[in-house]
C-alpha positions in Angstrom: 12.8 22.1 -16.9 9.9 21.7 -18.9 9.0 18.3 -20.4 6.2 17.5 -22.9 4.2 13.9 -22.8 1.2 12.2 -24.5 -1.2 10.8 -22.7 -4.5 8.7 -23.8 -7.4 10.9 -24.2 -9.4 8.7 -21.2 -6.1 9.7 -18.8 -6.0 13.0 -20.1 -10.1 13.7 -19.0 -9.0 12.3 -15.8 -6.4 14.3 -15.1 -6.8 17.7 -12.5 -6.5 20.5 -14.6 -4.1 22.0 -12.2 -0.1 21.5 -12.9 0.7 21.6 -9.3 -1.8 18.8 -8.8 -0.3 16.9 -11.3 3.1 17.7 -10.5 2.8 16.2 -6.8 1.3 12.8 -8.5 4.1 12.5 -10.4 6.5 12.6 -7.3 4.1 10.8 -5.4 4.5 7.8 -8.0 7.9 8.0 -9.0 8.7 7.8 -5.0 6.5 4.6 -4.6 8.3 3.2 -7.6 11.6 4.2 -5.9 11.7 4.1 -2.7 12.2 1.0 -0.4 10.6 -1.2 1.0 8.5 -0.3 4.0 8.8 -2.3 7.4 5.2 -3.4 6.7 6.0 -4.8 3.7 9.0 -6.2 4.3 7.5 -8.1 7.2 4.5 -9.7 4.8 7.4 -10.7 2.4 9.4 -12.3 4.9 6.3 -14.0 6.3 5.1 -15.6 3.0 8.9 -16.4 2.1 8.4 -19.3 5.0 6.0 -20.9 3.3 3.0 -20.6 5.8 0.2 -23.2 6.3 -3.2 -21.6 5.7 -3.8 -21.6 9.6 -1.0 -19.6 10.0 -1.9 -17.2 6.9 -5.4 -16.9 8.8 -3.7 -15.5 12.4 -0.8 -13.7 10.6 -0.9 -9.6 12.1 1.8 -7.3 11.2 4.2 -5.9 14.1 3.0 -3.7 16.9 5.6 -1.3 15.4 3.7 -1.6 12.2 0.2 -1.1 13.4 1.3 2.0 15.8 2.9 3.5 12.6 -0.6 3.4 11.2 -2.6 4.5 13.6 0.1 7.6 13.2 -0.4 8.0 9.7 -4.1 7.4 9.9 -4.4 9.8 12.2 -2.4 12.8 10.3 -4.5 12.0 7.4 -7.5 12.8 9.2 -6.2 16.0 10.6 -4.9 16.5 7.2 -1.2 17.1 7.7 0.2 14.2 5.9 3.6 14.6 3.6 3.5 13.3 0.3 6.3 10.8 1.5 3.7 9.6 4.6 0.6 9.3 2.0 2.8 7.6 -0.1 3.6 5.2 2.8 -0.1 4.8 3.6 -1.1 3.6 -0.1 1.2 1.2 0.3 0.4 0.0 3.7 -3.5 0.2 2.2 -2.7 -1.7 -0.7 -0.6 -4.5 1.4 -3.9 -4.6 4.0 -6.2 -5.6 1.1 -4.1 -7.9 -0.6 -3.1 -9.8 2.1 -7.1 -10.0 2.9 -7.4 -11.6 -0.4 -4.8 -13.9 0.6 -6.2 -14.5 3.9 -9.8 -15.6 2.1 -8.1 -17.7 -0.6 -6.4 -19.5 2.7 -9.4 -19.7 4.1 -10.7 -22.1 1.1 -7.7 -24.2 1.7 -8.6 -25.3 5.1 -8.9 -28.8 5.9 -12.6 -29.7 6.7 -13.8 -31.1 10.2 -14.7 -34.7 9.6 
């Protein structure tokens, strides 16, 4: 199948030159948009659903499931054997690390002061 889009010139210059490149960032994407949730994220959603105090935002660490699944994926990346699916799956856990540190610092502002 062959399909034909237009893209802004800025993307386009962007872009890798080579279709196969640009084939497997297209996957890549529509799988992140698809696929569900991982146990990461699933586990910061659940977390923030309670409510938490800004204490409890400040000592909040993902599972020891989550962190070994990591250090897995962290350490195929280096050797360079990841599957799209698994660098798919560390974006995501990438992403969630630094927006729950932004979290964590905005919670940090919102601690009460010694007196």
């Amino acid at each position: 199948m062959q399909v034909t889009i237009e893209i802004p010139d800025d993307l386009a210059e962007r872009l890798d030159p080579q279709p196969r490149n640009l084939l497997a960032l297209i996957k890549r994407g529509l799988r992140q948009q698809w696929s569900e949730t991982s146990a990461l994220a699933q586990e910061v959603v659940d977390f923030l659903a309670r409510g938490p105090q800004p204490g409890e935002i400040l000592t909040f660490r993902p599972s020891d499931l989550s962190v070994q699944r990591a250090g897995e994926l962290l350490d195929k990346n280096r050797a360079g054997t990841l599957t799209p699916d698994e660098q798919a799956e560390l974006d995501e856990m990438a992403s969630l690390n630094h927006l729950f540190s932004l979290i964590k610092a905005h919670a940090r502002q919102h601690l009460p002061t010694a007196s």
